[in-house]
MINU-168578 format. One record per residue: residue number from 1; residue in one letter; x negated, z negated, y of N, C-alpha, C, CB in turn. Coordinates in pm, 1 decimal, padded with zeros to 6 digits, m for minus. Each point is the difference from the previous one (the first is absolute). Glycine has a CB too. Example, Ala and Ser with C-alpha at 12.3 -4.5 7.8 and 13.67 -1.06 7.14 Angstrom:
MINU-168578
  resi  resn    n_east      n_up   n_north   ca_east     ca_up  ca_north    c_east      c_up   c_north   cb_east     cb_up  cb_north
     1     A  m01319.0  m00780.0  m00569.0   00089.0   00000.0   00119.0  m00090.0   00000.0   00120.0   00189.2  m00124.6  m00117.3
     2     S  m00154.2   00196.6   00222.3  m00082.0  m00006.0   00119.0   00077.0  m00073.0   00109.0  m00118.4   00214.5  m00062.8
end
This chain:
MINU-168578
  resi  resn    n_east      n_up   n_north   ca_east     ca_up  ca_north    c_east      c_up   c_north   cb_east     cb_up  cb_north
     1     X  m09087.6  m11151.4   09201.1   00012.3   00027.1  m00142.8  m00131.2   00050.5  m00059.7   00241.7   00051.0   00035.3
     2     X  m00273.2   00050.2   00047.3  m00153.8   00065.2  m00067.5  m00103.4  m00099.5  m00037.4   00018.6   00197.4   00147.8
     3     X  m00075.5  m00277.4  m00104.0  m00105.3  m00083.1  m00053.4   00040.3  m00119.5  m00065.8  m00127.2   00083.9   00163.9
     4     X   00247.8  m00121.4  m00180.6   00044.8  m00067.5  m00116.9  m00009.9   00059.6  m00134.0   00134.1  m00088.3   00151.8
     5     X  m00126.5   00208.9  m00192.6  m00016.9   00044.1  m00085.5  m00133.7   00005.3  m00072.2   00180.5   00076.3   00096.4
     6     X  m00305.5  m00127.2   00022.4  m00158.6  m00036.0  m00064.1   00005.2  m00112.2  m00085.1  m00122.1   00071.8   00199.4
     7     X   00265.3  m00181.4  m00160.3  m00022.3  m00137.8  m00065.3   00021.3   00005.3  m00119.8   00052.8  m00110.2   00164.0
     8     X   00027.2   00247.3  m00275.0   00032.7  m00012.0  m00070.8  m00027.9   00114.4  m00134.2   00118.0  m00145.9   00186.5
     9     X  m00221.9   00270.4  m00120.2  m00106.7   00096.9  m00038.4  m00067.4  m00008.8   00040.7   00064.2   00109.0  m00041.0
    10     X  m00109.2  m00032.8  m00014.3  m00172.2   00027.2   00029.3  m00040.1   00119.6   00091.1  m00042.1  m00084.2  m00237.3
    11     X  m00045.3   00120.3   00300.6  m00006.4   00089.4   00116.4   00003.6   00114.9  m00060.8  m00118.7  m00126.2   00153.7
    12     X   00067.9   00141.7  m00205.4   00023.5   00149.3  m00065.0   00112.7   00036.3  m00076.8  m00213.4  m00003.5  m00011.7
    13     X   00314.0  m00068.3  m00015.6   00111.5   00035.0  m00024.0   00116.4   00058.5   00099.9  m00087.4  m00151.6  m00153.3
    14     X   00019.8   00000.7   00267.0   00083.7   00036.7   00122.0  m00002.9   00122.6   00045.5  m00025.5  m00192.4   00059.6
    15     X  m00119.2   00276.5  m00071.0  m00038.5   00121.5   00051.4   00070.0   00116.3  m00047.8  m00198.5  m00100.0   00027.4
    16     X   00229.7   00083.2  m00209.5   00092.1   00099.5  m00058.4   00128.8  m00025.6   00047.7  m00127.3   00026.6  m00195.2
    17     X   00172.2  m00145.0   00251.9   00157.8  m00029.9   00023.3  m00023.8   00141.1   00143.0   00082.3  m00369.1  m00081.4
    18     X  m00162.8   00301.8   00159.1   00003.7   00095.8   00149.7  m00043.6   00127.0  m00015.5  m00050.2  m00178.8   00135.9
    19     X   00027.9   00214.2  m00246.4  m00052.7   00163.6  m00032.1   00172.1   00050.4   00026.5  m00260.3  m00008.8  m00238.6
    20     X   00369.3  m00046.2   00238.5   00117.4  m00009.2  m00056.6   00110.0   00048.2   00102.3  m00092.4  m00185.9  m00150.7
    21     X   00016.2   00117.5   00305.2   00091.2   00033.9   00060.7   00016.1   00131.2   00058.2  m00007.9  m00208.1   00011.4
    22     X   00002.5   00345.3  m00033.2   00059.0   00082.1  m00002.4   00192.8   00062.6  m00038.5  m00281.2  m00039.2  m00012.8
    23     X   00243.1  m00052.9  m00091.0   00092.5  m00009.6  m00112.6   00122.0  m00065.7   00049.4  m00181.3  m00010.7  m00168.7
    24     X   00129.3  m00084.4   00266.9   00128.1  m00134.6   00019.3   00014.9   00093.1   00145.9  m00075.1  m00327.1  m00132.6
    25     X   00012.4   00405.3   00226.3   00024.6   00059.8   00099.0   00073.7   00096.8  m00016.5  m00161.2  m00070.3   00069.9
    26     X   00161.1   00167.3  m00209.5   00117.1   00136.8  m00056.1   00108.6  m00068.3  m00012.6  m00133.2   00156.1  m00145.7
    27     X   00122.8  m00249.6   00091.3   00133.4  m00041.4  m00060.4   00061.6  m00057.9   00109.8  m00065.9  m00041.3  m00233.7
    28     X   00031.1  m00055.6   00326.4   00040.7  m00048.1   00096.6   00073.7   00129.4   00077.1  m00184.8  m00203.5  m00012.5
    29     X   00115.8   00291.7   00063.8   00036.5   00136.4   00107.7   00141.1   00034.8  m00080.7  m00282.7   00129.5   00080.8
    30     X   00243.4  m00079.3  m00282.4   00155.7   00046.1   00007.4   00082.2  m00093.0  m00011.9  m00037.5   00183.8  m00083.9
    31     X   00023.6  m00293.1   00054.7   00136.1  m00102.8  m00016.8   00058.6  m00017.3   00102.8  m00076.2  m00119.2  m00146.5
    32     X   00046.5   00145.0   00234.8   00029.9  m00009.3   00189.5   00071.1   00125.1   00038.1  m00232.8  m00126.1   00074.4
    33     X   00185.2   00235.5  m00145.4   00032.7   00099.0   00021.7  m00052.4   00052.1   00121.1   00162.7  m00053.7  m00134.2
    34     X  m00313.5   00013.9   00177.5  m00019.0   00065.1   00091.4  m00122.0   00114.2  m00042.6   00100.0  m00208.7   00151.3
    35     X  m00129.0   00217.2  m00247.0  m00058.9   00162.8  m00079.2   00064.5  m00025.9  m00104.0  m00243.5   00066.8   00062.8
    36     X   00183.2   00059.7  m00130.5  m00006.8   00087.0  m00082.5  m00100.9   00031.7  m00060.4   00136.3   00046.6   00096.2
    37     X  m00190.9  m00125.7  m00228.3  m00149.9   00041.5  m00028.9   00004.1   00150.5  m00052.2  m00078.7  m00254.6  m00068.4
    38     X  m00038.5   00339.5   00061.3   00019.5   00135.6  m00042.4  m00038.5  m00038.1  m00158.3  m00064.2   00163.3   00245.9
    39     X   00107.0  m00059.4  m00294.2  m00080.0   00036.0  m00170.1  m00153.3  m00063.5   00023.8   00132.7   00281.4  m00071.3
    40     X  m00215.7  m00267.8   00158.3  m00140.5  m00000.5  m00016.3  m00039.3  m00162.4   00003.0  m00034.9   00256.2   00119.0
    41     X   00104.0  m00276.8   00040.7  m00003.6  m00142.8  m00014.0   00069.8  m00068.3  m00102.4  m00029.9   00016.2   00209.3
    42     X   00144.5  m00012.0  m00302.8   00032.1  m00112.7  m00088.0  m00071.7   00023.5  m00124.1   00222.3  m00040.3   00098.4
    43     X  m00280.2   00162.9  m00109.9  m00130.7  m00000.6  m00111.7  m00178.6  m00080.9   00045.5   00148.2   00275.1  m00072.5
    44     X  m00161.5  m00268.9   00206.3  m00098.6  m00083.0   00028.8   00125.7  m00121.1  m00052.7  m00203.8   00130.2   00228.0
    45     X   00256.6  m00217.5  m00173.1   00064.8  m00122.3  m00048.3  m00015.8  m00036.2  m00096.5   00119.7   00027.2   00096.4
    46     X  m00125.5   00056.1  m00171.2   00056.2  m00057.3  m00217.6  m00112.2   00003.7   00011.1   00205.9   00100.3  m00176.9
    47     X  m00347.4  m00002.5   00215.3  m00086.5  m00043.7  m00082.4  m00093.1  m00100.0   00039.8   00036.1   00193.9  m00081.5
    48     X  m00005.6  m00248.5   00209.6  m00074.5  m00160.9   00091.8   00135.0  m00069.6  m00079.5  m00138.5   00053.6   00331.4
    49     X   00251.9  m00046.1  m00325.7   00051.8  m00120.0  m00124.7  m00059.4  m00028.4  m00147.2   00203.3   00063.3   00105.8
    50     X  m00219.2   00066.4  m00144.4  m00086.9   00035.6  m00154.6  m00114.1  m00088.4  m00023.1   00042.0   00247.6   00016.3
    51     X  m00125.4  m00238.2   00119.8  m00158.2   00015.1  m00023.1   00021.4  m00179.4   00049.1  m00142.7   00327.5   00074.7
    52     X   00242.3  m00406.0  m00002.5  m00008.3  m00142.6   00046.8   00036.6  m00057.6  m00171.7   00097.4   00009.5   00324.4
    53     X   00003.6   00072.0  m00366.5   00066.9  m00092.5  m00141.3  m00107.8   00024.5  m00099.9   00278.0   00037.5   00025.0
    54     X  m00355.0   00044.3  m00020.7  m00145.9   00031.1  m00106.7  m00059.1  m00174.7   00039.0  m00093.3   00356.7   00038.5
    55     X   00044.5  m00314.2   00079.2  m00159.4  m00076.1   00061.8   00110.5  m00186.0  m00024.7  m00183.0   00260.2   00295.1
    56     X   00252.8  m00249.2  m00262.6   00128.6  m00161.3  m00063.9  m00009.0  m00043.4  m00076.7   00142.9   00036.2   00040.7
    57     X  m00127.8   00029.5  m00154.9  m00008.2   00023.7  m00137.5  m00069.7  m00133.3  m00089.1  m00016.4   00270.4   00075.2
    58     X  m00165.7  m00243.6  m00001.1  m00111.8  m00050.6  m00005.0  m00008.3  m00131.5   00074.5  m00076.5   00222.6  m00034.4
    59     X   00182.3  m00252.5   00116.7  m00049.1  m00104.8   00014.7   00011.7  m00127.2  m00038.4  m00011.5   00126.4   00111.1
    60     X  m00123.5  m00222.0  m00116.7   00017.8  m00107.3  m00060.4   00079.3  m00113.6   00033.0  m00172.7   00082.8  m00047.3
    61     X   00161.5  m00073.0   00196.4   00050.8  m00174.8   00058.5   00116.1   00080.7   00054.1  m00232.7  m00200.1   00092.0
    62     X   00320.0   00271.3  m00166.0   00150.7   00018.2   00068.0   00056.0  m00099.5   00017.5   00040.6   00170.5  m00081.5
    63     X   00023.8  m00216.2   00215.8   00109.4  m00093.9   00052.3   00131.4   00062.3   00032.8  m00177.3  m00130.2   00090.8
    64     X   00329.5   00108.4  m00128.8   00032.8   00041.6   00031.4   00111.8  m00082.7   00150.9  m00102.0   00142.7  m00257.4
    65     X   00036.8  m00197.7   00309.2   00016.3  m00058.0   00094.7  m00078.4   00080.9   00123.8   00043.6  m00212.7  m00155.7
    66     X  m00152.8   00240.2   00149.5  m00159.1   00049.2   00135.0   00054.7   00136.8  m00045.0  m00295.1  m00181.5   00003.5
    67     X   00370.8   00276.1  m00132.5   00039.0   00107.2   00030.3   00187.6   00022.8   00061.2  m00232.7   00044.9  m00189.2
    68     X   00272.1  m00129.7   00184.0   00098.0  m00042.7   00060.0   00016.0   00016.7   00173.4  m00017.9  m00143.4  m00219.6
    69     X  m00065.9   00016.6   00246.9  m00075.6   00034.9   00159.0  m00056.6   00095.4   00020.1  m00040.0  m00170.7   00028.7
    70     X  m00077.6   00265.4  m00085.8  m00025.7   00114.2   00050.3   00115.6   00082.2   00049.7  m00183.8  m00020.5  m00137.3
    71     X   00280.5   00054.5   00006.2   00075.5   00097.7   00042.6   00101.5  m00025.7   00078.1  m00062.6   00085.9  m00165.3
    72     X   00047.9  m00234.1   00237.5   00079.0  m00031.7   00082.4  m00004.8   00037.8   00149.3   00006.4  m00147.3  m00166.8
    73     X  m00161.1   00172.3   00145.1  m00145.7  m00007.1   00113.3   00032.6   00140.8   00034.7  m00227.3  m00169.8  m00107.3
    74     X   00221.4   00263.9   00009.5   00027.0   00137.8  m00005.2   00094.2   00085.2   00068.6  m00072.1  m00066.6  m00171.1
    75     X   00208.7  m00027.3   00099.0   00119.8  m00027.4   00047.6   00014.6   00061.8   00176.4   00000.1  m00229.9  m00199.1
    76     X  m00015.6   00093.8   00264.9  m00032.9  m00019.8   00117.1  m00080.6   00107.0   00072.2   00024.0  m00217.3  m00074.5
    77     X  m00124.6   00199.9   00076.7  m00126.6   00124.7   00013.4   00067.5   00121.7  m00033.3  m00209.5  m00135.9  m00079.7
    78     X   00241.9   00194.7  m00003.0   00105.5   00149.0   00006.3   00122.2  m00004.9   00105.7  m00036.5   00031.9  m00268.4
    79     X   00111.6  m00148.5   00312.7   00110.3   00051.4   00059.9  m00061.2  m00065.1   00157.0   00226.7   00007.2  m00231.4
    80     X  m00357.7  m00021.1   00240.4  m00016.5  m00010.8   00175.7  m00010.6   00104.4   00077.2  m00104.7  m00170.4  m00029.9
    81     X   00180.2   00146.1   00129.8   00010.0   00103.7   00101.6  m00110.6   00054.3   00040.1   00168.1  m00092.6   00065.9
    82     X  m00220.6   00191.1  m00060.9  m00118.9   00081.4   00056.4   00003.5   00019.4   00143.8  m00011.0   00117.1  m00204.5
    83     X  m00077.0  m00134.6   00289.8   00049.7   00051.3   00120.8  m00013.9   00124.9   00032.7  m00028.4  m00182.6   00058.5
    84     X   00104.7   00245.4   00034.2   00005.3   00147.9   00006.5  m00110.2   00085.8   00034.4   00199.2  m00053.5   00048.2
end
């Protein structure tokens, strides 16, 4: 999924999409229910969501197909198993 998303942005967009995955890793942990973000961490969150939907905003060659796949890319990439 990840480098499909070059065919359809531009690299530096891709780069704000992956500034991102933090975001898709919180949310992933609580929807699973396997944490609990604290107060501190879901305020880091909003403001790497804040600061991705700013730097978005601006961009010119939005697809919404290559942001589609990113966050598909993301997706994936947040719920892989880590090894211990």
């Amino acid at each position: 999924f990840g480098n499909a998303g070059y065919l359809y942005l531009t690299v530096s967009f891709v780069q704000i999409l992956k500034a991102f995955t933090p975001v898709f890793v919180v949310v992933t942990l609580y929807a699973t229910r396997v944490e609990t973000p604290s107060p501190r961490v879901a305020l880091s969150v909003g403001l790497i969501s804040a600061a991705t939907a700013i730097a978005s905003a601006g961009e010119a060659h939005f697809n919404l197909t290559g942001v589609l796949i990113m966050c598909a890319a993301e997706t994936c990439e947040a719920s892989h198993p880590q090894p211990a």
